[in-house]
VEXDO-724140 format. One record per residue (C-alpha): residue number from 0; chain; x, y, z. Coordinates in steps of 0.02 Angstrom, whole numbers, plus 50000, padded with zeros to 5 digits. Layout:
<atom seq="NUM" mol="A" east="X" north="Y" up="Z"/>
...
END
This chain:
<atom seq="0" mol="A" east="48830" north="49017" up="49710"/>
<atom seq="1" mol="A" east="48847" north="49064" up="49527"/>
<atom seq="2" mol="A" east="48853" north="48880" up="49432"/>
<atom seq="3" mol="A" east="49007" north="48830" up="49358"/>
<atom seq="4" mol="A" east="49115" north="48962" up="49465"/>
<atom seq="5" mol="A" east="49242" north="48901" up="49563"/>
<atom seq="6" mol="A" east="49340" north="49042" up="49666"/>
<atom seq="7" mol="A" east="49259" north="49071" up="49836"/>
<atom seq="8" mol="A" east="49165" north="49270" up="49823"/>
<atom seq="9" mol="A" east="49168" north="49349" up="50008"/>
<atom seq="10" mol="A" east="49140" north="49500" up="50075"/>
<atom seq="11" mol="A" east="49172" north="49626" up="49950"/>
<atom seq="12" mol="A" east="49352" north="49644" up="49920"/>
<atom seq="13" mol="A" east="49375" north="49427" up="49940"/>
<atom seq="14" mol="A" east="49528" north="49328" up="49929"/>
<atom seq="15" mol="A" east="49603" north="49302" up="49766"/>
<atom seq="16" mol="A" east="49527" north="49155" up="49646"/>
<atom seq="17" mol="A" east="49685" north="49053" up="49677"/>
<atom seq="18" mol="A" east="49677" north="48941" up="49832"/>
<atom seq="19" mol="A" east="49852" north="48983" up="49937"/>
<atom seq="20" mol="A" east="49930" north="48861" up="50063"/>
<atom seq="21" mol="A" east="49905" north="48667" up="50051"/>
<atom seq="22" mol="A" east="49722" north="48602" up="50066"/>
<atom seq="23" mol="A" east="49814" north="48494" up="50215"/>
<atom seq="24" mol="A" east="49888" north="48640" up="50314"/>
<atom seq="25" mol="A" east="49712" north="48705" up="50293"/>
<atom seq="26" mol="A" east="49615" north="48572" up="50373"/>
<atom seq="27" mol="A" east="49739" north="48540" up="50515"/>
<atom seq="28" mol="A" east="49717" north="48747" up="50550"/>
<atom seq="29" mol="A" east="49533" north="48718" up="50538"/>
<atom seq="30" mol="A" east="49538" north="48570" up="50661"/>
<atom seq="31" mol="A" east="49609" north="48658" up="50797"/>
<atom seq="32" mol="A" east="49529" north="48817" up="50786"/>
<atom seq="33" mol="A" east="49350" north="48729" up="50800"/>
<atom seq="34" mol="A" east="49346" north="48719" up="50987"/>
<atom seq="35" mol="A" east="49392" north="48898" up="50988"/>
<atom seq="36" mol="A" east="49257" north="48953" up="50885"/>
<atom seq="37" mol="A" east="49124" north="48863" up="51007"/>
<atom seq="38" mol="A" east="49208" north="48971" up="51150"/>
<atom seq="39" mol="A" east="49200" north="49115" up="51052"/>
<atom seq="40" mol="A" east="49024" north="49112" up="51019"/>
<atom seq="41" mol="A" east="48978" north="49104" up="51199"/>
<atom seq="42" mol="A" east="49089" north="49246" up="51269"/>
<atom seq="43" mol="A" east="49052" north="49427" up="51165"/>
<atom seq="44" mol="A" east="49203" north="49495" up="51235"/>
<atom seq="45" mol="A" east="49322" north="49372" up="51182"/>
<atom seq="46" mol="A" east="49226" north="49367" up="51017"/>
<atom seq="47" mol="A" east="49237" north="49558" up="51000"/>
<atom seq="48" mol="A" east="49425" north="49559" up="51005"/>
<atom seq="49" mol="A" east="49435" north="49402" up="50909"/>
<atom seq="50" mol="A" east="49339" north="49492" up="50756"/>
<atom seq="51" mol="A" east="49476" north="49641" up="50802"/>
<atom seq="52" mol="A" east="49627" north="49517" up="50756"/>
<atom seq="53" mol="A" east="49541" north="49440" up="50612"/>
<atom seq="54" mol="A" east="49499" north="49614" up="50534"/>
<atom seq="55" mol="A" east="49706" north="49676" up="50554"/>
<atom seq="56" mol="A" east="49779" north="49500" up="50527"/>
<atom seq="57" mol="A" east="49680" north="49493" up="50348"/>
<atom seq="58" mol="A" east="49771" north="49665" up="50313"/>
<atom seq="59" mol="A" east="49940" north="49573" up="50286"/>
<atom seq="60" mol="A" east="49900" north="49400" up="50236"/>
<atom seq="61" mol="A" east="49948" north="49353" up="50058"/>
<atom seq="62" mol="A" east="49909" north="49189" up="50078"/>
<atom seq="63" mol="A" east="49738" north="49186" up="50104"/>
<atom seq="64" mol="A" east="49739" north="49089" up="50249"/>
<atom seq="65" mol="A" east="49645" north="49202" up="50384"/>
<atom seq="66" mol="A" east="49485" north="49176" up="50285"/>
<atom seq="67" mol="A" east="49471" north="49005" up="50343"/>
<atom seq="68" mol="A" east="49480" north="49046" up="50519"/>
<atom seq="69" mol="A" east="49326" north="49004" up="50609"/>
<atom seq="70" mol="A" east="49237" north="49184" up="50645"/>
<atom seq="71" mol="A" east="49079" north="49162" up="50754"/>
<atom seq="72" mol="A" east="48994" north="49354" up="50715"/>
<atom seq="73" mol="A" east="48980" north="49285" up="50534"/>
<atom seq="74" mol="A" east="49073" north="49412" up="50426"/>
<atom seq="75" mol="A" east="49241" north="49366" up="50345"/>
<atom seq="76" mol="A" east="49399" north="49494" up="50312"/>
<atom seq="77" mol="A" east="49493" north="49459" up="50150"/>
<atom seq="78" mol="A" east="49559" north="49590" up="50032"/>
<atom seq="79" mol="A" east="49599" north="49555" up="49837"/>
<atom seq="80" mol="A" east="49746" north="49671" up="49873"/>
<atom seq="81" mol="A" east="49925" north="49623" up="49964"/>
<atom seq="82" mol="A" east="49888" north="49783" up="50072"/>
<atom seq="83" mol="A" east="49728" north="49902" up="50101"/>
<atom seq="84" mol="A" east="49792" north="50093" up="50157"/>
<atom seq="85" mol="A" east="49702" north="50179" up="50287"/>
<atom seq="86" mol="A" east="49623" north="50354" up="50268"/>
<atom seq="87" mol="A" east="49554" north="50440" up="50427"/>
<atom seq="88" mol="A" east="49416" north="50587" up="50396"/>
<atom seq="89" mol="A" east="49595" north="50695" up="50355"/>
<atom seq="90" mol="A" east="49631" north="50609" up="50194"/>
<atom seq="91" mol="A" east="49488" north="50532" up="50145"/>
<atom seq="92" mol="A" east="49427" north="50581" up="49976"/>
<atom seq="93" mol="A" east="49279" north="50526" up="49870"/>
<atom seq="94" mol="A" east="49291" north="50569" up="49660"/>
<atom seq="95" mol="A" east="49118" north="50581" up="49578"/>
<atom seq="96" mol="A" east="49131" north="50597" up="49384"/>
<atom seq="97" mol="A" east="49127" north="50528" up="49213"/>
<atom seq="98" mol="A" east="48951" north="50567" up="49126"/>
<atom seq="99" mol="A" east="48881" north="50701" up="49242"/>
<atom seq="100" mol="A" east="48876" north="50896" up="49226"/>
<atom seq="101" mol="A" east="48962" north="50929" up="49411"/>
<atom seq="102" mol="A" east="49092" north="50818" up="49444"/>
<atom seq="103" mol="A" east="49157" north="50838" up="49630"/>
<atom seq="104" mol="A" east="49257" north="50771" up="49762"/>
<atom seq="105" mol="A" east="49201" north="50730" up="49960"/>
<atom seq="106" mol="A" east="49284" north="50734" up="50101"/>
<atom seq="107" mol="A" east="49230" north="50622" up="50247"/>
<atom seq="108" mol="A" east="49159" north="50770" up="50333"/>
<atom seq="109" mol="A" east="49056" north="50825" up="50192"/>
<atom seq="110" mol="A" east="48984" north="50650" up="50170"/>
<atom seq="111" mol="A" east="48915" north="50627" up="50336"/>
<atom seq="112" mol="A" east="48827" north="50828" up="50316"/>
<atom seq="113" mol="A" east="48709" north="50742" up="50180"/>
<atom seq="114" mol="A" east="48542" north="50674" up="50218"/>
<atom seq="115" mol="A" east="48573" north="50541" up="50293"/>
<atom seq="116" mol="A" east="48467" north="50367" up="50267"/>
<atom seq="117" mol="A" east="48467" north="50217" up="50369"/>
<atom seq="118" mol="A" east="48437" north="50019" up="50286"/>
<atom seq="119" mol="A" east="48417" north="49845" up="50361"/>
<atom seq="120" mol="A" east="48462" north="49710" up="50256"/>
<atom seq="121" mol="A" east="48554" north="49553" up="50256"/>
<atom seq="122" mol="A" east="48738" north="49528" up="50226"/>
<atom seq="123" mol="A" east="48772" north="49367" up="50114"/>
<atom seq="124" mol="A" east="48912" north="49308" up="50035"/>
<atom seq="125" mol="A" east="48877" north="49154" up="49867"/>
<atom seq="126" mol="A" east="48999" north="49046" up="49980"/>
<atom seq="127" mol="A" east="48859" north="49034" up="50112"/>
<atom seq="128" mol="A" east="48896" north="49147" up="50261"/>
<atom seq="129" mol="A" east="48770" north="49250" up="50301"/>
<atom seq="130" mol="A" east="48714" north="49401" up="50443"/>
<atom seq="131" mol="A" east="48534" north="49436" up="50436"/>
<atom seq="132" mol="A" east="48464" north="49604" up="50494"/>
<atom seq="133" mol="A" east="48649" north="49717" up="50468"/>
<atom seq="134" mol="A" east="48604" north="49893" up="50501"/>
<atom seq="135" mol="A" east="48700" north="50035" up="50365"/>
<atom seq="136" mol="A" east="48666" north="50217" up="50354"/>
<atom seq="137" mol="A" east="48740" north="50338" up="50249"/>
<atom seq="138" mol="A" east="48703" north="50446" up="50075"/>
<atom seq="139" mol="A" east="48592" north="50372" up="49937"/>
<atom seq="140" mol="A" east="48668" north="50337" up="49802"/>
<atom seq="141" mol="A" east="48538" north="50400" up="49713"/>
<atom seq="142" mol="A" east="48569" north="50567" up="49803"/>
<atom seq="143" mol="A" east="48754" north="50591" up="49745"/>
<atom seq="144" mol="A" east="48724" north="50540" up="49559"/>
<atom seq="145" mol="A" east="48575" north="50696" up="49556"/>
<atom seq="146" mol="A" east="48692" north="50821" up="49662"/>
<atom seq="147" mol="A" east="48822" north="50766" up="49494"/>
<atom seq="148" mol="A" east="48696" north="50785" up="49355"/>
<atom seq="149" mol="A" east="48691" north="50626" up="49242"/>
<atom seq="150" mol="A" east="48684" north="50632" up="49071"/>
<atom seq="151" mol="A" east="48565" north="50555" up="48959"/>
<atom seq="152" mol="A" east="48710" north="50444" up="48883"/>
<atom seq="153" mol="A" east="48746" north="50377" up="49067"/>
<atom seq="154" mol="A" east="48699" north="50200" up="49082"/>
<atom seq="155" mol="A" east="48791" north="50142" up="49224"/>
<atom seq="156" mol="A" east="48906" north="50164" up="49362"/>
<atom seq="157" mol="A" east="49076" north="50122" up="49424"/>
<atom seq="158" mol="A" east="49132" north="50086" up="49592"/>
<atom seq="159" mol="A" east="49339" north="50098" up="49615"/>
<atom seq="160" mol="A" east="49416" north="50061" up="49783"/>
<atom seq="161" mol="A" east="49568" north="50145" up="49874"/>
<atom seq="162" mol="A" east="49653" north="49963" up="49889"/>
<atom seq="163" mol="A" east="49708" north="49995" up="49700"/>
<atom seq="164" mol="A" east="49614" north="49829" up="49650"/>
<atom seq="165" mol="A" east="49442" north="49812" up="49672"/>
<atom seq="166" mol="A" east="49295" north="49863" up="49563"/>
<atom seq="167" mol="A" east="49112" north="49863" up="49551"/>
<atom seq="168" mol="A" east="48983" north="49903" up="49435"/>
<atom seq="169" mol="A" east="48798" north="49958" up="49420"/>
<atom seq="170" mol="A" east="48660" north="50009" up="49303"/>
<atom seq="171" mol="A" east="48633" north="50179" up="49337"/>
<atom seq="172" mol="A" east="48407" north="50089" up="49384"/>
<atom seq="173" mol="A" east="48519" north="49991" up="49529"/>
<atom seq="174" mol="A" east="48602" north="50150" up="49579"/>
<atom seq="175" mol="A" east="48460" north="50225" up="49596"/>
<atom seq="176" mol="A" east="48350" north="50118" up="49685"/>
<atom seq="177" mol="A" east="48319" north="50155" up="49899"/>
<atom seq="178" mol="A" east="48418" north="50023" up="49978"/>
<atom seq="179" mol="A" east="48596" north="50076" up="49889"/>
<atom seq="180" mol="A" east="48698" north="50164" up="50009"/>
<atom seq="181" mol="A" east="48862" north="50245" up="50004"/>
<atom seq="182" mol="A" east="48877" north="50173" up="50177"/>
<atom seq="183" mol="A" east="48960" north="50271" up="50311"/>
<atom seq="184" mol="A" east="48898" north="50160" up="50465"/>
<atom seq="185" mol="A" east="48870" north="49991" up="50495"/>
<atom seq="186" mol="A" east="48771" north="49932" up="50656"/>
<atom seq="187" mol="A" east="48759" north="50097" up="50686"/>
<atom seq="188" mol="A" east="48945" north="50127" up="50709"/>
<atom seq="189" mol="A" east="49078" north="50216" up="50628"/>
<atom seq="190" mol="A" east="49134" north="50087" up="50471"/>
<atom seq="191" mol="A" east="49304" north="50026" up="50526"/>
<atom seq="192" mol="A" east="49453" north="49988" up="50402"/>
<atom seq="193" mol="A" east="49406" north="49797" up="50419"/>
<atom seq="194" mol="A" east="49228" north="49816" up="50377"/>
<atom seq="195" mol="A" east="49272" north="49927" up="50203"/>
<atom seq="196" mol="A" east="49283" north="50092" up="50297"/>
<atom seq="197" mol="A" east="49270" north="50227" up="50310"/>
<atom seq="198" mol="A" east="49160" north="50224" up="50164"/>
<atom seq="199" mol="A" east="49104" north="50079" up="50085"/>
<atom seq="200" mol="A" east="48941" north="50032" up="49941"/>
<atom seq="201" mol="A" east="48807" north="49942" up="50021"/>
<atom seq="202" mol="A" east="48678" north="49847" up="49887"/>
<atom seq="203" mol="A" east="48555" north="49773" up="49994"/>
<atom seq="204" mol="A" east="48460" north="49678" up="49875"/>
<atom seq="205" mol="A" east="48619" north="49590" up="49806"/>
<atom seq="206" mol="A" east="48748" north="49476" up="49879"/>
<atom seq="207" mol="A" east="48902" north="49555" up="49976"/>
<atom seq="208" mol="A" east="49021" north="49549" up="49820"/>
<atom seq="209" mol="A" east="48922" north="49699" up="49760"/>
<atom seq="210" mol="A" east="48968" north="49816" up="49910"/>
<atom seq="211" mol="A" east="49133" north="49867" up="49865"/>
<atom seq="212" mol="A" east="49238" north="49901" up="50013"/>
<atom seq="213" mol="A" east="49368" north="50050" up="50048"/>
<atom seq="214" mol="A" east="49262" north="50159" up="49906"/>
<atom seq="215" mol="A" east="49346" north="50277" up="49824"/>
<atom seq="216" mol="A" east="49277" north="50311" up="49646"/>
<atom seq="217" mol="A" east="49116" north="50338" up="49573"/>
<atom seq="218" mol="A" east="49134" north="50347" up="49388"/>
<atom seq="219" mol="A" east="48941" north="50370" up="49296"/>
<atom seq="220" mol="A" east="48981" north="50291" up="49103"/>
<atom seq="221" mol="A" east="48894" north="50246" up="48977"/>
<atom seq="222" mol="A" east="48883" north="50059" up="49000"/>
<atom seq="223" mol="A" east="48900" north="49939" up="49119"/>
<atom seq="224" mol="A" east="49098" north="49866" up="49162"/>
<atom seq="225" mol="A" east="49108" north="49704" up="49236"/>
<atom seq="226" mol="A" east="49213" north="49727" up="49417"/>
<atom seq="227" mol="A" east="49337" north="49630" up="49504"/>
<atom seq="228" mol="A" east="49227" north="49446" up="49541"/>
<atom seq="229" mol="A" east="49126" north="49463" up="49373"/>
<atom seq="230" mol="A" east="49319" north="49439" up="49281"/>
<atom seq="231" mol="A" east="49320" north="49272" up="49365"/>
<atom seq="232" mol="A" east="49150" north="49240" up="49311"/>
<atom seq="233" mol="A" east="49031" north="49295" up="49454"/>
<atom seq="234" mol="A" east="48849" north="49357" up="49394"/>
<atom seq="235" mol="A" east="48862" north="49553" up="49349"/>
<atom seq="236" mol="A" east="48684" north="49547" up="49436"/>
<atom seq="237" mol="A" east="48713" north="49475" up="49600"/>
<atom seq="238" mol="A" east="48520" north="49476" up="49656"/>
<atom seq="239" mol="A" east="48480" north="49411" up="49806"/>
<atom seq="240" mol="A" east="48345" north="49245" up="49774"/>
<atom seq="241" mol="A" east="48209" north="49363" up="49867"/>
<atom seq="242" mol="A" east="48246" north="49494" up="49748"/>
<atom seq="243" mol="A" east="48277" north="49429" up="49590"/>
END
């Protein structure tokens, strides 16, 4: 975890840096919920649909408290936002622009009629959860930025999200590299809405913060803006230790 930081990074798109609910109310949840989680982990249908109610209940949880519930296939759900909208392959919409010669907009459909490339990488979040060997496919990054046409003054690149709150950034050498996806799958499914769909970032060599769920902007500029964690102090380059 970044030193000196003291609100609790997640899966991109985390709970807010303010702790919600009494620490006491906390513990007592946690408590009860423990024996659950043990039960969980040994039945993958009960686990499947516990993951389902974790994934909707986060959706309308101000307080925060859902990301302390016990969650045995490793990934947490928190939003920074109050609500996330949905978009289905009807509405979905992804705006490419800022310092590039073609600016453009994608529809789900034309997304997923790109070359399509597959990664393997781990899923870690700086509070310590972590899910080795996550499977995304989707579009380079790399691939989108030269169907734009960045200009030489482009340094970087901006990552909005459709939940009106979150943010990202990288420089336009971590764009560009082979394992940054504009992620359209993940273990070789469909994204869901839980899991940042249905198109999320996907930085493999950095921690999770860095995959900006619900994407809906990519903005090319001409340095690099700090997104939503790196406010609150987070590292701007969230390397992994193996790839620092």
């Amino acid at each position: 975890m970044t030193p000196g930081v003291s609100p609790p990074a997640t899966e991109a798109g985390a709970a807010g840096p303010a702790e919600s609910g009494p620490p006491i109310a906390r513990r007592v949840m946690l408590s009860m919920l423990g024996a659950g989680a043990a039960a969980l982990a040994a039945a993958p249908l009960l686990q499947s649909g516990w993951e389902g109610f974790l994934g909707a209940a986060s959706q309308n949880d101000p307080t925060g408290l859902t990301g302390l519930l016990p969650n045995p296939g490793g990934f947490r759900y928190y939003s920074v936002a109050a609500s996330v909208p949905r978009k289905t392959a009807a509405d979905y919409r992804l705006e490419i622009g800022g310092l590039v010669d073609r600016p453009g907009t994608y529809t789900l459909d034309a997304l997923r009629a790109l070359p399509r490339t597959r990664v393997v990488g781990e899923a870690r979040c700086t509070d310590g959860w972590r899910v080795p060997d996550v499977p995304f496919a989707g579009v380079l990054l790399s691939h989108l930025l030269d169907l734009a046409g960045v200009r030489p003054e482009g340094k970087a690149v901006r990552f909005t999200c459709f939940d009106g709150v979150y943010s990202e950034s990288l420089t336009i050498e971590q764009a560009r590299r082979s394992d940054v996806l504009v992620a359209l799958d993940m273990l070789d499914k469909p994204l869901t809405h839980a899991h940042g769909g249905p198109v999320r970032l996907y930085v493999a060599p950095m921690y999770f913060y860095k995959s900006a769920k619900w994407l809906s902007g990519i903005t090319v500029t001409d340095k690099v803006i700090p997104g939503y964690w790196e406010e609150y102090g987070y590292d701007v380059d969230g390397w992994l230790d193996q790839a620092a």
